[in-house]
VOMILUM-100116 format. One record per residue (C-alpha): x, y, z. Coordinates in steps of 0.05 Angstrom, whole numbers, always signed. Layout:
ATOM      px      py      pz
ATOM       X       Y       Z
...
END
This chain:
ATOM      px      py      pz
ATOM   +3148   +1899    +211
ATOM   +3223   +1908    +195
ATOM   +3254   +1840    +221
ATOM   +3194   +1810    +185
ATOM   +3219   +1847    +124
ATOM   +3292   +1828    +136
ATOM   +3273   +1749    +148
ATOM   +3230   +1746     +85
ATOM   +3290   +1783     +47
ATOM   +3335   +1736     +78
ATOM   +3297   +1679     +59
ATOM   +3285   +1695      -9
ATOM   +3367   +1724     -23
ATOM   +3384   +1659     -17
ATOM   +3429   +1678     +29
ATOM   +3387   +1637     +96
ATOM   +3427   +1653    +152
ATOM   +3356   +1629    +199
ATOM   +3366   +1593    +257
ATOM   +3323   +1561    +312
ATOM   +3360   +1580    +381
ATOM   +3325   +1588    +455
ATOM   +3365   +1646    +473
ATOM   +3355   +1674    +540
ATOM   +3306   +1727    +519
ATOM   +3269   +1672    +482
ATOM   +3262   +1639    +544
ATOM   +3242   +1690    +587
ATOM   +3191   +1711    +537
ATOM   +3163   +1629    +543
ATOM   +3155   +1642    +616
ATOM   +3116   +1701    +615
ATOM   +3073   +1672    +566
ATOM   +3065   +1615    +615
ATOM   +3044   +1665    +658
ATOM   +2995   +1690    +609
ATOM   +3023   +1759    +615
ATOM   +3020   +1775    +535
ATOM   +3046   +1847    +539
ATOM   +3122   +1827    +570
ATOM   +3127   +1768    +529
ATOM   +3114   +1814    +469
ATOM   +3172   +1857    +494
ATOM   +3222   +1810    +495
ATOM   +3205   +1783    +433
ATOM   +3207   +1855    +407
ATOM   +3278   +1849    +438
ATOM   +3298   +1782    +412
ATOM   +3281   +1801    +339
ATOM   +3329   +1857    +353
ATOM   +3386   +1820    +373
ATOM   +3378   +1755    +328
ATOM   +3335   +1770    +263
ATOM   +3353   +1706    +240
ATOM   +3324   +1678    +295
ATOM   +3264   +1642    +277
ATOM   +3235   +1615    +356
ATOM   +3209   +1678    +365
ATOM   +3150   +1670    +305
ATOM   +3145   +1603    +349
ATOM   +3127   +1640    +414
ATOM   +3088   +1695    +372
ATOM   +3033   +1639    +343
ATOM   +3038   +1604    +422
ATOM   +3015   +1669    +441
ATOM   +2958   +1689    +389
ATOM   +2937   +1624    +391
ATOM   +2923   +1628    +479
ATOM   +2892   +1698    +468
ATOM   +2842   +1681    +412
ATOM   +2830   +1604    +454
ATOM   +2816   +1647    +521
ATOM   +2772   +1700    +491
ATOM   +2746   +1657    +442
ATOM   +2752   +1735    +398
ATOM   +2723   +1724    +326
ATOM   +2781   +1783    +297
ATOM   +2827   +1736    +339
ATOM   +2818   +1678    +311
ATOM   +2819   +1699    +236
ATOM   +2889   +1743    +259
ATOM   +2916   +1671    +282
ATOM   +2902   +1630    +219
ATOM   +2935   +1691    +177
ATOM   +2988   +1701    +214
ATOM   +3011   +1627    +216
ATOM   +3000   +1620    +149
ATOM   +3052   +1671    +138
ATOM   +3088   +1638    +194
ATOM   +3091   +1566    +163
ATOM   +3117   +1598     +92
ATOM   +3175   +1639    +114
ATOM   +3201   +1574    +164
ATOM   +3184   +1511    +101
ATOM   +3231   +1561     +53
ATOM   +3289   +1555    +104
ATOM   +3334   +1505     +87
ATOM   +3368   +1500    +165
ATOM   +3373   +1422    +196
ATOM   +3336   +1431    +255
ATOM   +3283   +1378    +293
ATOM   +3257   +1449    +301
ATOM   +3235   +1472    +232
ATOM   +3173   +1417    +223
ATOM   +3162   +1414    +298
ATOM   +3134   +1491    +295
ATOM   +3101   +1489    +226
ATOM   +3068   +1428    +252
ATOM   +3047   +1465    +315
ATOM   +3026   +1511    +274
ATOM   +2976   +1484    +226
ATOM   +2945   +1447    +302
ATOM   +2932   +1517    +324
ATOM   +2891   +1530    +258
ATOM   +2861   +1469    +263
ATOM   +2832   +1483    +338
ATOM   +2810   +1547    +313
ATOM   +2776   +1529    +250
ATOM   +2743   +1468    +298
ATOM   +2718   +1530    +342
ATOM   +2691   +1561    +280
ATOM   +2663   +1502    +262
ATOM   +2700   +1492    +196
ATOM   +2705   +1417    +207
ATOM   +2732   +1399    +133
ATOM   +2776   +1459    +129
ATOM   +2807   +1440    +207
ATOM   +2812   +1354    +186
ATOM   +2860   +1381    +125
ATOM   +2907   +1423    +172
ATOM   +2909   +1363    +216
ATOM   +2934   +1320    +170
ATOM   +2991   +1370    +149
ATOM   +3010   +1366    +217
ATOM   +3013   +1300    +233
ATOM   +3047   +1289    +166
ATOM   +3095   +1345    +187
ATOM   +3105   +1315    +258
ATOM   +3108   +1246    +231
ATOM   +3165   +1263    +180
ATOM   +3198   +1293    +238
ATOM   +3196   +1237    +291
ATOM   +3226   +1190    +238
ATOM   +3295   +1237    +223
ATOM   +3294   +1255    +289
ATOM   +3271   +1202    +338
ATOM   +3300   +1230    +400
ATOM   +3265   +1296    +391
ATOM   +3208   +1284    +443
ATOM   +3170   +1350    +427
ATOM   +3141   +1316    +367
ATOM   +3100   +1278    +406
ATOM   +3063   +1332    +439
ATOM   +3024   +1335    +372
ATOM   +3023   +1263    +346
ATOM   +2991   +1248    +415
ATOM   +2939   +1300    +416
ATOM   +2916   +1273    +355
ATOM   +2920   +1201    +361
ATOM   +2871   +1213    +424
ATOM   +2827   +1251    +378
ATOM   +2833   +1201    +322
ATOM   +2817   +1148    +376
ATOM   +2758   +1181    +408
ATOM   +2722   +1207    +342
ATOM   +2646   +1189    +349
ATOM   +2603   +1157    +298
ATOM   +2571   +1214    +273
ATOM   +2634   +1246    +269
ATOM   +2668   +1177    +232
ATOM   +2672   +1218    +168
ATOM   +2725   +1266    +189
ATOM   +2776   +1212    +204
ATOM   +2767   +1173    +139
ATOM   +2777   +1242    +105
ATOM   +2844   +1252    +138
ATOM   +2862   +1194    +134
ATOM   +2896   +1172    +199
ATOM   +2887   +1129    +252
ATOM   +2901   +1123    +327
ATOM   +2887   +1097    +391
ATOM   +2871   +1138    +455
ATOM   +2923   +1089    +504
ATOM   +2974   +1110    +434
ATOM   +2963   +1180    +448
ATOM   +2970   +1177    +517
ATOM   +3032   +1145    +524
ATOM   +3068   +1191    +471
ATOM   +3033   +1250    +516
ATOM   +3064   +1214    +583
ATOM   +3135   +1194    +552
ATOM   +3137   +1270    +537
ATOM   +3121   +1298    +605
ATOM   +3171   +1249    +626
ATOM   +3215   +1271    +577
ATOM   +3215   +1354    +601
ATOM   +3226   +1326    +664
ATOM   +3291   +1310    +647
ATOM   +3316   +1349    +584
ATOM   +3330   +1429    +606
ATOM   +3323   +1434    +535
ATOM   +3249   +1419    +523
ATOM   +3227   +1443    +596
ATOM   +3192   +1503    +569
ATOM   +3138   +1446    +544
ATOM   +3122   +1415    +615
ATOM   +3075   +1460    +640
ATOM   +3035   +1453    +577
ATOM   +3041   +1375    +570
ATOM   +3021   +1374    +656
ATOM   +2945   +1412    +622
ATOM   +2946   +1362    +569
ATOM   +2950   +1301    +600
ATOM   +2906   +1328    +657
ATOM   +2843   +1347    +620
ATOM   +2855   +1280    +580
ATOM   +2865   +1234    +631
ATOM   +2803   +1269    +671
ATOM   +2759   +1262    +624
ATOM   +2770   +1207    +566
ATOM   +2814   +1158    +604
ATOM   +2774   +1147    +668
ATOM   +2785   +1075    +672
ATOM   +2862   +1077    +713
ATOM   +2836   +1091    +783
ATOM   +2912   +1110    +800
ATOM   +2913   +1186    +807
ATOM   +2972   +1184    +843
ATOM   +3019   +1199    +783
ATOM   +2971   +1254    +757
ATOM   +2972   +1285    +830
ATOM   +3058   +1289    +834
ATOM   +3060   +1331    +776
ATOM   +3027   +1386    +805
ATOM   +3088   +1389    +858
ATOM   +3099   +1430    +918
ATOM   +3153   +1471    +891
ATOM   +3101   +1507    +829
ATOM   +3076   +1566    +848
ATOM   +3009   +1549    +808
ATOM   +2985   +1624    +828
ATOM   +3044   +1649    +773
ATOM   +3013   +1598    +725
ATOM   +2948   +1606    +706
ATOM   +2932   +1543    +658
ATOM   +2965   +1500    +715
ATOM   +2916   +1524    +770
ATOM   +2860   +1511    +719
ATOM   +2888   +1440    +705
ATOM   +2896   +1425    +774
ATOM   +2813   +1449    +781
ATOM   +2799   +1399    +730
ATOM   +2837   +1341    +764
ATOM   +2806   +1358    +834
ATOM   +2733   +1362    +797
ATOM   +2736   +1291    +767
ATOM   +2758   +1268    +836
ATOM   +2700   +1301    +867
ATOM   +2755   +1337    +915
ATOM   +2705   +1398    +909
ATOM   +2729   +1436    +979
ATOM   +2791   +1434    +951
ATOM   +2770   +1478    +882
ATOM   +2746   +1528    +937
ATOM   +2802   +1535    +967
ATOM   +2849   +1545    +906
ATOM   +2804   +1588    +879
ATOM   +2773   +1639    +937
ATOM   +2860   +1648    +955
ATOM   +2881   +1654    +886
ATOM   +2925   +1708    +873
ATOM   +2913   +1756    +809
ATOM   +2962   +1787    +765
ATOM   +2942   +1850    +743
ATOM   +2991   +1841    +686
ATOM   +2959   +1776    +663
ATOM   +2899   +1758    +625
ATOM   +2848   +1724    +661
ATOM   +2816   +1664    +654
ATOM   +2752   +1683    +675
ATOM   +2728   +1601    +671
ATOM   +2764   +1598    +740
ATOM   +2702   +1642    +761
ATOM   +2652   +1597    +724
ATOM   +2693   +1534    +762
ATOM   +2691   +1570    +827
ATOM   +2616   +1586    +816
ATOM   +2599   +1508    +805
ATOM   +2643   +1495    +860
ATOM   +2604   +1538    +920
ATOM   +2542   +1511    +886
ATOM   +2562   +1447    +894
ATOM   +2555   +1451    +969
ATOM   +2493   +1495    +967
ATOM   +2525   +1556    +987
ATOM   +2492   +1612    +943
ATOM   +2551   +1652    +936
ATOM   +2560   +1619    +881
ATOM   +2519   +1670    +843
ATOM   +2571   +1728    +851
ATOM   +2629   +1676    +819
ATOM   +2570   +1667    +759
ATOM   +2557   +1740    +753
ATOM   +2623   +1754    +747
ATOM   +2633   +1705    +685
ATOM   +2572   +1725    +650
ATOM   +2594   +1806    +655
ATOM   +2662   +1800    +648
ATOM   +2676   +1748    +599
ATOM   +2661   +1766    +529
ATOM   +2661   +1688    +489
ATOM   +2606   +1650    +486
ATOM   +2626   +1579    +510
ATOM   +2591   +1561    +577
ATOM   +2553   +1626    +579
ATOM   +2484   +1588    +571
ATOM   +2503   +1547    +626
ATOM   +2524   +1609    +672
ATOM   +2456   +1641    +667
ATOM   +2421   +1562    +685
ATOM   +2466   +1558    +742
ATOM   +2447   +1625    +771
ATOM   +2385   +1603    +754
ATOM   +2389   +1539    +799
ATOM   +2416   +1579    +853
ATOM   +2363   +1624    +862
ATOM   +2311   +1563    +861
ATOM   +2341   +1526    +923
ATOM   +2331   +1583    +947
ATOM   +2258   +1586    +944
ATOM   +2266   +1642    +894
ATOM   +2218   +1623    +834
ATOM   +2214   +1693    +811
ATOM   +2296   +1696    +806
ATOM   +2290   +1629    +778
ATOM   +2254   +1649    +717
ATOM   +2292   +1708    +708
ATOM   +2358   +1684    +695
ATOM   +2333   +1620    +659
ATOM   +2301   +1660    +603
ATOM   +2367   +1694    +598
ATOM   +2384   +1625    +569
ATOM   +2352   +1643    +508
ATOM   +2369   +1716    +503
ATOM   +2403   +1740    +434
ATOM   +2472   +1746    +442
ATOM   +2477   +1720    +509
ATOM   +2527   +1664    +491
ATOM   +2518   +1597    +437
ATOM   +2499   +1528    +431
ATOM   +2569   +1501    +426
ATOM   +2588   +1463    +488
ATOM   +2539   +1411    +509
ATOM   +2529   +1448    +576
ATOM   +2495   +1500    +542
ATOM   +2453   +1451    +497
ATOM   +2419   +1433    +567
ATOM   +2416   +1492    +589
ATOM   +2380   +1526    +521
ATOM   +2329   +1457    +531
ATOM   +2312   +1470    +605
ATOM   +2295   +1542    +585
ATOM   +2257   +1522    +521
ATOM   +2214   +1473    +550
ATOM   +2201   +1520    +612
ATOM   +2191   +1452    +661
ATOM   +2226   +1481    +725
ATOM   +2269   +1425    +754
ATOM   +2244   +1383    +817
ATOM   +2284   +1419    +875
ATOM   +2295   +1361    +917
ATOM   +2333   +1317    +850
ATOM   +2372   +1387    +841
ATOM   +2393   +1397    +911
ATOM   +2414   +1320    +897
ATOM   +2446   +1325    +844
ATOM   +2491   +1390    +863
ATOM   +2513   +1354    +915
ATOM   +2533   +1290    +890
ATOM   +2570   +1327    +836
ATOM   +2611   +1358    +895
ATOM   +2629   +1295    +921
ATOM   +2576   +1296    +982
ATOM   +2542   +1233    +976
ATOM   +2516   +1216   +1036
ATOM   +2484   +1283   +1035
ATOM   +2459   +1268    +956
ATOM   +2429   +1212    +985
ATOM   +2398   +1237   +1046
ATOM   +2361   +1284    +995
ATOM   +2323   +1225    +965
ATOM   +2331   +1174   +1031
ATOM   +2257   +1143   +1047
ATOM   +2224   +1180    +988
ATOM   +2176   +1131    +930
ATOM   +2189   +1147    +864
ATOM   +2107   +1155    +855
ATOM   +2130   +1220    +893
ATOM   +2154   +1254    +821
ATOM   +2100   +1249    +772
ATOM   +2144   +1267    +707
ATOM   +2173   +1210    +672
ATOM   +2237   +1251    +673
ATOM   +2235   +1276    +745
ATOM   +2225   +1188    +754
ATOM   +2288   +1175    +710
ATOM   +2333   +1217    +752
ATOM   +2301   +1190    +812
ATOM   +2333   +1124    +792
ATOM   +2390   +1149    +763
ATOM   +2413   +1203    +822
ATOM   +2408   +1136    +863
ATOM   +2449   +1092    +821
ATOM   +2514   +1133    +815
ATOM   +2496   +1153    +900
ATOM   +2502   +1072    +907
ATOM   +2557   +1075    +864
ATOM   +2604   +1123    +897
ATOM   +2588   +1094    +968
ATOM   +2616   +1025    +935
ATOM   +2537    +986    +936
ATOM   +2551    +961    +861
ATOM   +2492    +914    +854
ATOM   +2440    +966    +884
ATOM   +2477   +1013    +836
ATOM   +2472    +963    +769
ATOM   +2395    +951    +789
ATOM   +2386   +1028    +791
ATOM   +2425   +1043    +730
ATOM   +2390    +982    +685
ATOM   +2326   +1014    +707
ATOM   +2336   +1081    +683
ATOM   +2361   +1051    +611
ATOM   +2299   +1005    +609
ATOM   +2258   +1061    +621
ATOM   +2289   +1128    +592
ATOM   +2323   +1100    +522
ATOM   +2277   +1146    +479
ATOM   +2278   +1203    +525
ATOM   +2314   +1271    +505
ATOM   +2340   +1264    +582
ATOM   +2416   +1233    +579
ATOM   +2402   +1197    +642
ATOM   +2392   +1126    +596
ATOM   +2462   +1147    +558
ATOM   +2495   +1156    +608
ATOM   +2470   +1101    +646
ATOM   +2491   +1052    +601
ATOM   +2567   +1079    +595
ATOM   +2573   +1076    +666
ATOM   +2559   +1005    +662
ATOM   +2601   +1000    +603
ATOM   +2664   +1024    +643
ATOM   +2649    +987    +706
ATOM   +2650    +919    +663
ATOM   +2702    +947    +631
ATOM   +2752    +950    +705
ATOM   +2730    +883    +720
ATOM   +2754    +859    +656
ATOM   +2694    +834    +630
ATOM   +2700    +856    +563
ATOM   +2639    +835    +521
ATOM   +2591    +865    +569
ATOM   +2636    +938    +570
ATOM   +2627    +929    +501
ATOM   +2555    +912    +497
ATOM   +2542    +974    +543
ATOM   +2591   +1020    +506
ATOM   +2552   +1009    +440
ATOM   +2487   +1010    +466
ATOM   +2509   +1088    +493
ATOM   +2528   +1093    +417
ATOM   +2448   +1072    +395
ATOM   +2414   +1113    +448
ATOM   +2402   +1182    +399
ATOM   +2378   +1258    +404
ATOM   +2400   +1263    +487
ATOM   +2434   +1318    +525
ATOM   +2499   +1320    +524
ATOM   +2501   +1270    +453
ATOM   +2576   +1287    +442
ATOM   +2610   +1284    +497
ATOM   +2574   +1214    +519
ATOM   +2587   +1191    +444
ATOM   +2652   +1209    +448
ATOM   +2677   +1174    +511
ATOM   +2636   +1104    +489
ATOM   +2687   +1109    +429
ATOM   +2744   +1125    +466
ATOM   +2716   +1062    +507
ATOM   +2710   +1014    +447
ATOM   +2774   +1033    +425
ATOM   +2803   +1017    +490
ATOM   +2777    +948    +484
ATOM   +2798    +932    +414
ATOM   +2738    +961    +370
END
């Protein structure tokens, strides 16, 4: 409380002696943060503040760290601490008059981090007009100083989410005001990362840019086949054991690359700081992962989530997955037990669209086809011989549902697919939108952006397009957002 007292008197004396300085302290106290090991990067900000009052990085590091805490354990008190806190933040560094790249690089860092939060809170109007101070903040800033590469850590972030808005969401980018492209944003993201590479100065942002560009490129820019580039940052010489976010980013790439034996192994070796705070998704990850090959030992990774993590997001989708597991297992009894946990009070929310499924599997109380399930696990783990040796010599008059028949076609289209048989895969995929646009099921949606992005590598861009909007007109499905979202990103690819 006193060097808060003694910056604010500073500040208001007109006698600003603030500064913006990465002094050795401040960049051991990065480090540990890195290492999500809260308590010793408070401590040597405790010590930094000491030494350098005027040193204004610290409230930096301070709203880095607040604003991983409240994102990790998605904490309601958290969250409302963060947006207070930074507000206080952005006043007492906008009423220093220092020249520094610095000064509207963290205030515009700052009002990002209240934007995510109020976006987790679902204040969407509130978070679009702390978005648009930042950009204006960070836009400012890259024009006086164009060699400052940390400016586009933000300007990318949101030209991708500019880019990728979907239709129902159109509203919130004409109300900011801004546009962007999702190949804009990923450049200024990659030019970065290239950028700490080579700049000592700006290091302390690589590890954080590597997440970035991982979860983006993984899941919204899907078209590059070249994984190579993605795979080199994640070198050797990391230990990604000391870096939490890292090991989850390098999950996430191994995921979309259906490298599923590999998620295993990271994550059944993993070492655990004591000193750190967890990130108990690894466990969720780790769960999906052993499920993914059938192994049922995937329950104690799920069990572990659901009773140690206290947010909500994917909590829905723990208790379905335990669920699953317990039903290829010939377990109908366990089945049903953790699937009405799905709709227990305060057993989690509706926000991600994994737990949307999961609340509509247990709502509807139609237990899924085992043989499509065992399927589908392990196709989602990469196994697709094995997928399709599940389904191999089986009619589709053998599943009586019209939704147990859509996934029939569709679990054989993207099989077909990933073993390279495009045209059996188009014929299967056609099918299921033909058949399953007015289902609830996403099997048509998704369908049809499949195609969209497969016409889309082979450059034939009227039909990506074609395919991409018709995603956009198929309405009320699982997983509506995320499918919505990555037809825009696809249209906006092409031109549109």
């Amino acid at each position: 409380m006193r060097n808060w007292l003694i910056i604010i008197f500073l500040l208001m004396s007109g006698y600003c002696r603030a500064e913006f300085r990465w002094t050795t302290t401040c960049s051991d106290a990065y480090s540990a943060l890195q290492q999500l090991n809260f308590k010793k990067t408070a401590l040597q900000l405790k010590l930094e503040k000491k030494a350098h009052p005027e040193n204004l990085v610290p409230l930096y590091i301070e709203s880095q760290m607040e604003f991983l805490k409240s994102f990790l354990s998605e904490d309601k008190a958290a969250i409302e601490q963060l947006k207070e806190n930074n507000d206080k933040r952005i006043s007492i560094i906008e009423n220093c008059h220092e020249s520094s790249p610095y000064l509207k690089f963290f205030m515009g860092e700052m009002y990002l981090q209240k934007a995510i939060s109020k976006i987790k809170d679902e204040e969407f109007v509130y978070a679009a007009f702390d978005i648009r101070r930042a950009y204006k903040l960070l836009n400012e800033n890259n024009i006086t100083y164009p060699e400052f590469k940390p400016n586009l850590r933000g300007l990318g972030l949101i030209h991708v989410a500019i880019g990728s808005i979907p239709k129902s969401y159109q509203w919130a980018g004409n109300l900011i005001g801004l546009d962007g492209t999702v190949p804009q944003g990923l450049t200024e993201l990659r030019n970065l990362y290239l950028a700490t590479c080579k700049n000592d100065e700006i290091s302390f942002l690589k590890d954080e840019t590597i997440v970035l560009l991982t979860f983006l490129e993984m899941n919204i820019d899907r078209k590059n086949k070249n994984t190579a580039p993605i795979r080199s940052r994640f070198s050797e010489d990391i230990d990604i054991f000391k870096k939490p976010l890292l090991l989850f980013a390098k999950c996430i790439f191994h995921s979309a690359n259906a490298e599923n034996d590999s998620i295993i192994a990271l994550l059944s070796t993993r070492k655990k700081d004591p000193s750190a705070q967890s990130i108990y998704y690894l466990d969720y990850i780790e769960g999906n992962a052993r499920l993914h090959k059938l192994d049922t030992t995937a329950e104690s990774c799920f069990l572990k989530y659901t009773s140690k993590y206290k947010g909500k997001s994917y909590m829905k989708s723990a208790w379905q997955r335990l669920a699953w597991a317990r039903l290829i297992k010939g377990d109908l009894k366990g089945y049903k037990f953790y699937i009405n946990k799905c709709l227990a009070v305060n057993k989690g929310e509706a926000f991600t669209d994994e737990d949307k499924q999961a609340i509509t599997e247990a709502s509807n109380g139609i237990i899924p086809n085992v043989i499509l399930l065992r399927s589908r696990l392990l196709f989602d783990g990469g196994y697709y011989t094995k997928a399709l040796n599940e389904l191999a010599g089986k009619p589709i008059s053998n599943f009586t549902s019209q939704k147990d028949q859509l996934e029939f076609t569709y679990r054989l289209a993207r099989i077909f697919e990933k073993l390279g048989k495009r045209e059996k895969a188009i014929e299967f995929y056609k099918a299921t939108i033909q058949n399953g646009s007015s289902s609830s099921c996403y099997f048509a949606a998704n369908s049809s952006l499949i195609l969209g992005q497969l016409y889309e590598e082979e450059n034939d861009n009227e039909k990506a397009k074609e395919y991409y909007k018709n995603t956009l007109g198929i309405k009320n499905h699982e997983y509506q957002n995320s499918l919505d979202q990555k037809a825009k990103a696809g249209l906006n690819r092409l031109g549109e």
